[in-house]
Every structure is written in C-alpha cells, then in structure tokens.
C-alpha positions as CSV (number, residue, x, y, z in Angstrom):
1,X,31.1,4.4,42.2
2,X,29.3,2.6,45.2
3,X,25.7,1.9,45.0
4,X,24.8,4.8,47.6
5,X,27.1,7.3,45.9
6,X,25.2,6.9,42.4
7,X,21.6,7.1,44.0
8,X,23.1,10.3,45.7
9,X,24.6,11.6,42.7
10,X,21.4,10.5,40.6
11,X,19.1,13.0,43.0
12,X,21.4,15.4,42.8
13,X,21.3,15.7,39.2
14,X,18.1,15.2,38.9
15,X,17.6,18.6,41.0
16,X,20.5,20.0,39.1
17,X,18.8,19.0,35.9
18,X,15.4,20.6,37.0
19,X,17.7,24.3,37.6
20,X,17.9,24.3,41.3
21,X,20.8,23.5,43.4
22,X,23.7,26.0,45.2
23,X,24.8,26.3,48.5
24,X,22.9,30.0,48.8
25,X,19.3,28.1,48.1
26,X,18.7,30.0,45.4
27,X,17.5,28.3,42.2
28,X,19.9,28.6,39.5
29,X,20.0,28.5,35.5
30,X,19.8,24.9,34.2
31,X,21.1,24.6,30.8
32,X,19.4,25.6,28.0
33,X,16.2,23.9,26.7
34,X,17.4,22.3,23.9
35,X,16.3,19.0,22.5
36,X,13.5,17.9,20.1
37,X,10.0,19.4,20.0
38,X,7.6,17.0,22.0
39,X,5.9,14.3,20.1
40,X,4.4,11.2,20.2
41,X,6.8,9.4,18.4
42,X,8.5,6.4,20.2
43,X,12.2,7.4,21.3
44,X,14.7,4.4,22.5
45,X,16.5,4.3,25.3
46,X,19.8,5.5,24.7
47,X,21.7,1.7,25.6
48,X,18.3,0.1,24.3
49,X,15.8,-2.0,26.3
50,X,13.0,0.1,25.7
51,X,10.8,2.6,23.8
52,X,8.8,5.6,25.2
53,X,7.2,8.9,24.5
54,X,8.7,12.2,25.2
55,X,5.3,13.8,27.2
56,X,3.5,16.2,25.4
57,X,5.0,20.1,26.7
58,X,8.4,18.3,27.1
59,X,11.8,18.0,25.0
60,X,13.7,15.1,24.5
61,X,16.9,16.7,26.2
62,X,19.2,13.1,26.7
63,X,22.2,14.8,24.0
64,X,22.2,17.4,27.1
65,X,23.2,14.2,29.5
66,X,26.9,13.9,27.5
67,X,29.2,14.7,29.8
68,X,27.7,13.6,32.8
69,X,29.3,10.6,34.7
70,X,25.4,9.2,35.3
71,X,24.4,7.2,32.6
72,X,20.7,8.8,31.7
73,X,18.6,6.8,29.6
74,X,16.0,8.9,28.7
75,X,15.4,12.9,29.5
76,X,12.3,14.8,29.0
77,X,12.3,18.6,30.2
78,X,10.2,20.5,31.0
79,X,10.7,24.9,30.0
80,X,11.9,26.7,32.8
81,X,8.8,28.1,35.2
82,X,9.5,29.6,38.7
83,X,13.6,29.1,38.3
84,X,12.9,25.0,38.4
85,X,12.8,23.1,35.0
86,X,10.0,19.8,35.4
87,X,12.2,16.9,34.3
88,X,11.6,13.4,33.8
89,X,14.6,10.9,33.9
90,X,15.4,7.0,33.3
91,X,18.5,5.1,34.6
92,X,18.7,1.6,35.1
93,X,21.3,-0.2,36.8
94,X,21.8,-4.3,37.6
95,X,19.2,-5.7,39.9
96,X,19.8,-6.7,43.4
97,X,17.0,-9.1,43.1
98,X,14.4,-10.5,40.6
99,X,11.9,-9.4,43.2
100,X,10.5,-5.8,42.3
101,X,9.5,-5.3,45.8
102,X,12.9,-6.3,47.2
103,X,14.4,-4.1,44.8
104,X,12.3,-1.3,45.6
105,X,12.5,-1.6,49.3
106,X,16.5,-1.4,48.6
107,X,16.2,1.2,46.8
108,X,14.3,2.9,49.2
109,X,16.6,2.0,51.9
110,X,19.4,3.4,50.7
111,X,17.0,7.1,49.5
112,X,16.0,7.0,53.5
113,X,19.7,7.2,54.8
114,X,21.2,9.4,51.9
115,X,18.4,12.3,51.2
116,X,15.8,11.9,53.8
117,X,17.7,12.1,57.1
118,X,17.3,8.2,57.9
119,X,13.1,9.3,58.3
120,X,11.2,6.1,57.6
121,X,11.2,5.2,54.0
122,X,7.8,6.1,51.9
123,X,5.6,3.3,51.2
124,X,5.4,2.3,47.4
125,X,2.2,1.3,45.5
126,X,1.7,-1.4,43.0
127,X,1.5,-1.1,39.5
128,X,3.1,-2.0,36.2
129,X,4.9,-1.1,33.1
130,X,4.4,-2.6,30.1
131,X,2.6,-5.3,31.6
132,X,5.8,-6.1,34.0
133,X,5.5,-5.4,37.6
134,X,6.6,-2.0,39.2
135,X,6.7,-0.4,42.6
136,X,6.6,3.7,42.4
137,X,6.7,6.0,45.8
138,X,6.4,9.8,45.8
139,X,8.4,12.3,48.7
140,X,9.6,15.7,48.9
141,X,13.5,16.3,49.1
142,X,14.6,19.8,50.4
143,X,16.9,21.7,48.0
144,X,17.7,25.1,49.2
145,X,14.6,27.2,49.6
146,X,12.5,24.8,47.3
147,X,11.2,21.5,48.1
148,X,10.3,19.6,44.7
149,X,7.9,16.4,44.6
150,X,9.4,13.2,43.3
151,X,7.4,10.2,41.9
152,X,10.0,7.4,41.0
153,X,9.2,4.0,39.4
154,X,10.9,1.1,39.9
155,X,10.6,-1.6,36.9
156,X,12.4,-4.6,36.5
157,X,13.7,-6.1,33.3
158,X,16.3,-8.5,31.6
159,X,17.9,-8.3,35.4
160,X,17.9,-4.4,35.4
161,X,15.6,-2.0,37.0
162,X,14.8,0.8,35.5
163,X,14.5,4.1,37.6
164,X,12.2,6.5,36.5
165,X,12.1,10.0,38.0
166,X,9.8,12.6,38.1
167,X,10.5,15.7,40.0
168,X,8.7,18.8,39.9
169,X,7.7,22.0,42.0
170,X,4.4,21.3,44.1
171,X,2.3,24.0,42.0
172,X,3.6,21.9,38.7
173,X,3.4,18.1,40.0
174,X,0.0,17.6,39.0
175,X,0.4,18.4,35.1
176,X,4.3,16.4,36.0
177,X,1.8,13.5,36.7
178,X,0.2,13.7,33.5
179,X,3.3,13.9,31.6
180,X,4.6,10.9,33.6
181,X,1.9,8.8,33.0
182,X,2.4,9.5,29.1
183,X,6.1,8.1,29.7
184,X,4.7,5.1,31.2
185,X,1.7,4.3,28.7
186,X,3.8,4.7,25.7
187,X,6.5,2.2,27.3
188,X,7.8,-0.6,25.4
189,X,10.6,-3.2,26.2
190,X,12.3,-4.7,23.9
C-alpha cells in the first residue's frame, strides 16, 4: 500500500472507527463498545515501543482493530454520543526523516492533497512526548453531514513516527482534549 493510500485509509478508519461514514451522510453504527473498563494502568503498544494510558471515560478497544488491514497500535473509544464514537488511535510507520518537523510537514503534505482538497496544510505546534520532540496540528475533515475535529501528534522514535489521532465531534473535542492529553502524559517508550 503506497504511503498516500495508508494515510487515506488511516482517516478513513479513523472516521469509520468513531461511527460515521456512508455515502448518504448519515452517521452509522460503529461496532460495539467492547474492550476494557478505563484505567490508569499502563497498556503496551500492541508491536511494543511504548506504554500509555487508556483515558479515563474510554475503553481500550485495539482486539476490535483484528481484521483490519491498518496496523493500530493503540485504540481508546469513546461510548457512542450523537451517532459519532470519540476515538483515540496510534499507528506508526518508518520515518521519512530523523527530523520531526520534516516528517510532520510530509505528513501534512500528503493530509492537504488527500482529505483537505489541496487547501494549505495546517500549521503544527511544538511540543513533546516523553521528553522526545513532537509536532501535533488540529483541522476539521468533512464526513457526510458531520464535520469532526482532529488533533494528530507526530512523535519520532527508534526511526518510526508514531501517529496519534484524536477525532471527535466539535461539542465533544474539548473533554477529547483532556482525554488526549492523558494518552500523552502517561506515555512511555521503551
């Protein structure tokens, strides 16, 4: 799968994930919420190279990821409110560069012609992750009749950056925030 059909495929899902998605706009039933009860106990990213928290109000829902073709590191979900399910996900894929902002500004690239209609590419902000550096930027992407808020970090490590999504409906982004800044504070590499 090329580079730009797995970022496509990874916002797709993402929105899939979070129970929107269909050709009429209207949002659909995501899967079940299944998983473990939220806690503060440190879960490992399913192919390793880290350690988090699933947020509190969230369940870990990764065994939910099995038979996709994306290879999800981490899923914390969010119940179902207003037909959309709040999700937070983690993929990581080989670097392009050992440069976080290179990476970013890639990645960001390749978002701006895919999902955003070639519009100019959101800036990213600073900040980092477990004491490494990180780049994260927050859009909007249209799905249907909803438009969901995104906050993706970018973090580098062992020559892989990790993706971290966050997607949410406007009215929910805030508390999506807090849950996403859990993720991050509890965040360990190993």
């Amino acid at each position: 799968m090329t580079r730009r059909a797995s970022l496509g495929a990874i916002l797709a899902t993402s929105l899939l994930l979070a129970g929107c998605g269909g050709s009429s706009g209207a949002a659909t039933t995501a899967p079940p919420h299944s998983g473990t009860a939220a806690t503060a106990a440190a879960v490992e990213g399913k192919e390793g190279g880290f350690t988090t928290v699933i947020p509190a109000g969230y369940q870990n829902s990764i065994a939910s990821t099995g038979g996709s073709v994306i290879r999800f590191q981490y899923l914390a979900t969010a119940p179902m409110t207003e037909g959309f399910r709040s999700n937070i996900n983690i993929l990581r894929e080989p670097a392009r560069s050992g440069d976080i902002a290179a990476v970013t500004a890639a990645e960001l690239r390749t978002l701006s012609a895919l999902t955003l209609h070639s519009a100019p590419a959101p800036a990213s902000t600073a900040l980092t992750v477990d004491g490494e550096p990180a780049r994260s930027v927050e859009y909007s992407l249209p799905e249907g009749s909803v438009m969901p808020r995104i906050k993706q970090v970018y973090a580098l490590s062992g020559g892989l950056v990790y993706i971290i999504t966050n997607t949410a409906l406007p009215a929910r982004y805030p508390e999506s925030l807090t849950a996403l800044d859990q993720v991050l504070a509890g965040w360990h590499w190993h």
